[in-house]
C-alpha positions in Angstrom: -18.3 -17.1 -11.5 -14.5 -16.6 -11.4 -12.5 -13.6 -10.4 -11.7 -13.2 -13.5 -14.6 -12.9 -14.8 -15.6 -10.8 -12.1 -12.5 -8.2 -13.0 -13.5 -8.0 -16.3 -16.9 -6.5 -15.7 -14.6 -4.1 -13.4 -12.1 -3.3 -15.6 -15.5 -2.6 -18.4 -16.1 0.2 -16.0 -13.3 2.0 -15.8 -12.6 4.2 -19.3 -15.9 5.7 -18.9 -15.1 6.9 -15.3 -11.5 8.2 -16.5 -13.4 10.3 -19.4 -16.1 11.4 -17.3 -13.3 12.7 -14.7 -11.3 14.5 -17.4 -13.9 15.9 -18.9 -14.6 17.7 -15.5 -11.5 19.2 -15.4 -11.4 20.1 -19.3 -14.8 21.9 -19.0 -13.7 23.6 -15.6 -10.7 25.1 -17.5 -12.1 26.5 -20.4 -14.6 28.2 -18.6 -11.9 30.0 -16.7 -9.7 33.0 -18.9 -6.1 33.7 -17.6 -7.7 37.1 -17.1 -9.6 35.6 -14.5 -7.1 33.7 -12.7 -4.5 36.2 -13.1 -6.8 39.0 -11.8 -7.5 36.4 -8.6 -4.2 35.8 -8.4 -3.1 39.3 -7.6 -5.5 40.0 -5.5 -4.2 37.0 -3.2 -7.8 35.6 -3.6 -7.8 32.1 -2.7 -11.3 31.0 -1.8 -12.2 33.2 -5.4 -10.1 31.0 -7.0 -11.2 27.8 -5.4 -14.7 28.8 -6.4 -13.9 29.6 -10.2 -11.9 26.2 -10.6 -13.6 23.6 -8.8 -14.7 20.8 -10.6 -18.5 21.2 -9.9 -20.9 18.1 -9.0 -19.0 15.7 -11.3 -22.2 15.1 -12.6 -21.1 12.3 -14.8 -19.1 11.1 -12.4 -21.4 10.1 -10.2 -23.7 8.8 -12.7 -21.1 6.2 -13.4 -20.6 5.4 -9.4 -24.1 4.6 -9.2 -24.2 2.7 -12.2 -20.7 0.4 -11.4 -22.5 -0.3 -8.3 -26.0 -1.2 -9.7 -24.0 -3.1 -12.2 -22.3 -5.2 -9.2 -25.3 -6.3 -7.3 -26.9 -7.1 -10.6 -23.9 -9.2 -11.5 -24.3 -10.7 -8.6 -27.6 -11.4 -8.6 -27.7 -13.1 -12.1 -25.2 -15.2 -11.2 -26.6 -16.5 -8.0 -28.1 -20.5 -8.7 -30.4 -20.3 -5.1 -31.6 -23.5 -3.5 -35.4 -24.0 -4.0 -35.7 -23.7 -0.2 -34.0 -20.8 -0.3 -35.7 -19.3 -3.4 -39.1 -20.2 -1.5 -37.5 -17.9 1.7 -35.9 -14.9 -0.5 -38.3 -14.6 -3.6 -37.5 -13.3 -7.2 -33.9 -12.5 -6.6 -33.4 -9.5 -7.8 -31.2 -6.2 -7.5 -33.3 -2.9 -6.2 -31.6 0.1 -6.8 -34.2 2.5 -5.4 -34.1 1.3 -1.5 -32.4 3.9 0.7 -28.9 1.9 1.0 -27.9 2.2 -2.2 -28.8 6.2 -2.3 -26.3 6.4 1.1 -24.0 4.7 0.0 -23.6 6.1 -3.4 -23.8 9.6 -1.3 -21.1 8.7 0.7 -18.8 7.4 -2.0 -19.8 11.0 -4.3 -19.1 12.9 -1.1 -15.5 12.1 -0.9 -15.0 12.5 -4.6 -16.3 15.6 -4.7 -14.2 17.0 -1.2 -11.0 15.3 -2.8 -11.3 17.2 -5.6 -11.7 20.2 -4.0 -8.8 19.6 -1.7 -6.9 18.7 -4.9 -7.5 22.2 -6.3 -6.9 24.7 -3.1 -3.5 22.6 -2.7 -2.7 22.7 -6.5 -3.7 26.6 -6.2 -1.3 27.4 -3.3 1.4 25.0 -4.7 1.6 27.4 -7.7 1.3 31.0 -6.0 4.4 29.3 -3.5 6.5 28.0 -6.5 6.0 31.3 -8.3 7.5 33.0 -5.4 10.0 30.6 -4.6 11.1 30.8 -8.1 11.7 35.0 -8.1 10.8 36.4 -5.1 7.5 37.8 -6.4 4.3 36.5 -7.9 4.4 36.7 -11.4 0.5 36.5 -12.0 0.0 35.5 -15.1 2.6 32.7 -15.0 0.6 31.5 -12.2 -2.3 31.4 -14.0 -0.5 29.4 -16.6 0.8 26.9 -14.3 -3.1 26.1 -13.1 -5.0 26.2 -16.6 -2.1 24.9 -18.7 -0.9 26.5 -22.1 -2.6 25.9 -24.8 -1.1 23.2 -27.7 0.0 24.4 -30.7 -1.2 21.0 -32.2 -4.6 20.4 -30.6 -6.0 23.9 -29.4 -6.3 22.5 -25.9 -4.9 23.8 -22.7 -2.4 20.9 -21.1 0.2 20.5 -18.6 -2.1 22.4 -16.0 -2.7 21.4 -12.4 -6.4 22.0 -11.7 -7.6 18.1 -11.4 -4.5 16.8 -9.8 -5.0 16.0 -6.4 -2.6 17.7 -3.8 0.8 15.6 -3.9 0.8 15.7 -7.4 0.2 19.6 -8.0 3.7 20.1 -5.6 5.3 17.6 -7.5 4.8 19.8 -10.4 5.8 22.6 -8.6 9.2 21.3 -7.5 10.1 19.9 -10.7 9.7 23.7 -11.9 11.9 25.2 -9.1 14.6 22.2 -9.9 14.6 22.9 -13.9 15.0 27.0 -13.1 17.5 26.6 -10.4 20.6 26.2 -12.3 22.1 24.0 -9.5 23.5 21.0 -10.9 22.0 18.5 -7.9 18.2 20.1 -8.4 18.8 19.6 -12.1 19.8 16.0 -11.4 16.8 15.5 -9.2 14.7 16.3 -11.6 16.0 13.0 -13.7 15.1 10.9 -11.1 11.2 11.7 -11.2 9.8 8.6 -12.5 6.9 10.2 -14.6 9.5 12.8 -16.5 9.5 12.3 -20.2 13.2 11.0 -20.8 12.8 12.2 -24.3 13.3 15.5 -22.8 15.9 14.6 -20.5 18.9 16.0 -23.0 17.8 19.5 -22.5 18.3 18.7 -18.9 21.5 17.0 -19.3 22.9 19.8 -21.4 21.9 22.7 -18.4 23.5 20.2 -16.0 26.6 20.0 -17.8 26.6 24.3 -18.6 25.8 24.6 -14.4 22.7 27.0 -15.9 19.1 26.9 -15.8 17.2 24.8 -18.4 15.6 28.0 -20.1 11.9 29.3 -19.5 10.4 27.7 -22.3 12.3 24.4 -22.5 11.0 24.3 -18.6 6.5 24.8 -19.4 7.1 22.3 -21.9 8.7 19.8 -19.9 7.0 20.5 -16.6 3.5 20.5 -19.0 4.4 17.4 -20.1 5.0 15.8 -16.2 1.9 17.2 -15.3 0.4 15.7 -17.9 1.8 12.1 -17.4 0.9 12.7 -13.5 -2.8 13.4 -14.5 -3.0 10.3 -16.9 -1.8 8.3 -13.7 -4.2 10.0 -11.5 -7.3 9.4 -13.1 -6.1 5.6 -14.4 -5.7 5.1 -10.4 -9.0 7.0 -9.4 -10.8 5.1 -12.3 -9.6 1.8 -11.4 -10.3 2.5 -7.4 -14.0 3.9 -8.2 -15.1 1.0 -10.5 -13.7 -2.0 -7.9 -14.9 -0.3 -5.0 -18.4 0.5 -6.4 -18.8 -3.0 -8.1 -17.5 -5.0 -5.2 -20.3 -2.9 -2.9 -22.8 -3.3 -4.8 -22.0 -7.3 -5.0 -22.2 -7.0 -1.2 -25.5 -5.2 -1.3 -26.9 -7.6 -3.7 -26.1 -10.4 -0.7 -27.3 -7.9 2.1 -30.7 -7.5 0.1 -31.4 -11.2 0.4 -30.5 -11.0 3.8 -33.4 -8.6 4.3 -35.8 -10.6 2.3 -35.6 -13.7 4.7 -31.7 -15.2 3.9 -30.4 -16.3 7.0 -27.8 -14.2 8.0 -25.4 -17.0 9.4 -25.9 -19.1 6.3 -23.9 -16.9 4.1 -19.9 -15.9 3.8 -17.4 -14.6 1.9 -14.1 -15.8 0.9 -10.8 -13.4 0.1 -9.5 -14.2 -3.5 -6.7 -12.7 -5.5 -5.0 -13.2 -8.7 -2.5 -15.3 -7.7 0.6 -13.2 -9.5 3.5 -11.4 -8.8 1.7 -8.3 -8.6 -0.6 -9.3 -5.7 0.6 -7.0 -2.5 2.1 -8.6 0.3 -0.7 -8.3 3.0 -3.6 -9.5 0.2 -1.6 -12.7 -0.2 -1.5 -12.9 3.2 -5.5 -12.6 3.2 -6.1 -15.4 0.7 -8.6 -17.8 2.0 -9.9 -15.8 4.4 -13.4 -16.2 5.6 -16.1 -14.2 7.1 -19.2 -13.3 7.7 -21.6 -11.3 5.5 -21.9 -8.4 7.8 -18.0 -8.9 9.3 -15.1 -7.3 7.4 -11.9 -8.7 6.4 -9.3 -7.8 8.7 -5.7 -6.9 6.9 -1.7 -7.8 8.6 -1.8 -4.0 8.9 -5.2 -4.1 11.5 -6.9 -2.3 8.6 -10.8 -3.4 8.0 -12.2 -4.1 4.9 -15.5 -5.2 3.9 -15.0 -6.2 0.1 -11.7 -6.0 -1.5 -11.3 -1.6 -2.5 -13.8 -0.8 0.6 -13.0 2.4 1.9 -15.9 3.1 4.3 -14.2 1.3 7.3 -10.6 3.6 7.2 -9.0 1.5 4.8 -6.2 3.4 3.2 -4.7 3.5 -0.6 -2.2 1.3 0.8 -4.4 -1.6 1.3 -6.6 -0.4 -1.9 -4.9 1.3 -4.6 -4.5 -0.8 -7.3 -6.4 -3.4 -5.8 -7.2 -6.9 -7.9 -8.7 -9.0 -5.3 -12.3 -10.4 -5.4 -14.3 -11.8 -2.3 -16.5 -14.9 -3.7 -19.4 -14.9 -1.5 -21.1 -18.8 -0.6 -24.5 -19.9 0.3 -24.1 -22.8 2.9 -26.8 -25.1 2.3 
């Protein structure tokens, strides 16, 4: 096998846990009327809005965790070429899904999906009650309500441009590009045109209130701030996606190995090697890792001090900035 090969079964994974995620969010939104949220929201009710727009159990979502990670340690068991003497140790080599490590570890992973998301929500719910106030001194409820469903598209019949979904950072973001496109004052206004996600098609209307020294008006600001929001969700479920599928797949790879372990492998005659893709795109400390080797049961240790036991592992503190957008492999060898 090659890590390329390996990152294509990956990058298989991921559109089906970016719909799965989205349609989450989509399903908790049209369940909820702006009634609903406006009535909440004037009643300064914040754990009854967290319970009417959480996500639920991601029900799909996990299903597709626990399958990426099946579909690792089966990868990696079909690919294994075993010794005979090792064959006549280990057995049939073959991936069970049913023994209680999987379950936990699939638990864990599901767990902080699910409290993420909820985070994601109470922050994106409090980011628009404090921009709403901010904005005019008062809490326009229904606006409120706006910000968090979204409005509904003229050309689709959908809501967008809402923040229930988002995780926390991103749901302020949204917030403050609001205050900055109602505030009138030229340096706000020009802060605004240095977000990164903006649609610069829309960046005339900003240009125009700039050069007046007014506010870009109420409705030229939902559809511009729906349409950041929008481009912040797309990049927040392609990173979530992306992070789920390599982290799943590369633990169940490492399960696969720790199953033949239990089945009579000796431990000490199997490691694993750090591998990336070589390119420009690689992050400094990862190139730093290539060619590092460990044990099975040791972790990689990062430049930062951060420990990882598969390329995307999260389970030993590893942050996003030693696993978001991760491309790195670990090709694990049989010393015989």
């Amino acid at each position: 096998m090659t890590a390329q090969e390996i990152l294509r079964q990956i990058e298989a994974l991921e559109p089906g846990l970016e719909r799965a995620y989205l349609d989450s969010v989509r399903r908790t939104v049209d369940a909820a009327t702006v009634a609903q949220v406006e009535q909440l929201l004037a009643d300064d009710d914040e754990e009854g809005l967290v319970a009417l727009l959480a996500l639920g159990a991601l029900a799909l979502l996990v299903e597709l965790v626990r399958a990426a990670y099946v579909a690792g340690g089966r990868y990696e068991m079909a690919m294994l070429v075993l010794p005979r003497s090792v064959r006549s140790v280990v057995g049939r080599a073959e991936f069970d899904q049913t023994l209680r490590p999987v379950d936990a570890w699939v638990g864990r992973q599901v767990g902080e999906v699910r409290q993420a998301a909820a985070d994601g929500v109470r922050e994106a719910i409090r980011a628009a009650i404090s921009s709403r106030r901010t904005i005019s001194g008062t809490l326009p409820a229904r606006q409120a309500a706006l910000d968090l469903l979204g409005r509904v598209s003229a050309q689709t019949g959908q809501r967008t441009g809402g923040t229930v979904g988002l995780p926390g950072n991103m749901a302020r973001y949204v917030a403050k590009a609001r205050e900055q496109l109602l505030s009138g004052d030229p340096a706000q206004l020009a802060a605004f045109l240095k977000r990164s996600r903006r649609d610069r098609r829309q960046d005339g209307i900003v240009k125009r209130a700039i050069k007046a020294g007014k506010p870009v008006s109420a409705a030229d600001t939902e559809r511009i701030v729906g349409r950041y929001a929008d481009r912040l969700m797309r990049t927040h479920v392609d990173q979530l996606s992306k992070g789920l599928a390599h982290e799943s797949f590369n633990a169940g790879r490492q399960r696969a190995w720790e199953q033949l372990v239990e089945q009579g492998l000796p431990l000490d005659l199997v490691t694993k090697d750090w591998s990336d893709r070589a390119d420009e795109k690689v992050r400094v400390s990862h190139r730093a890792m290539r060619g590092q080797v460990v044990h099975l049961h040791e972790p990689f240790r990062a430049p930062s001090g951060a420990l990882l036991m598969y390329p995307g592992d999260t389970s030993l503190g590893a942050g996003e900035d030693e696993t978001a957008g991760c491309r790195c492999i670990c090709i694990y060898q049989l010393k015989v």
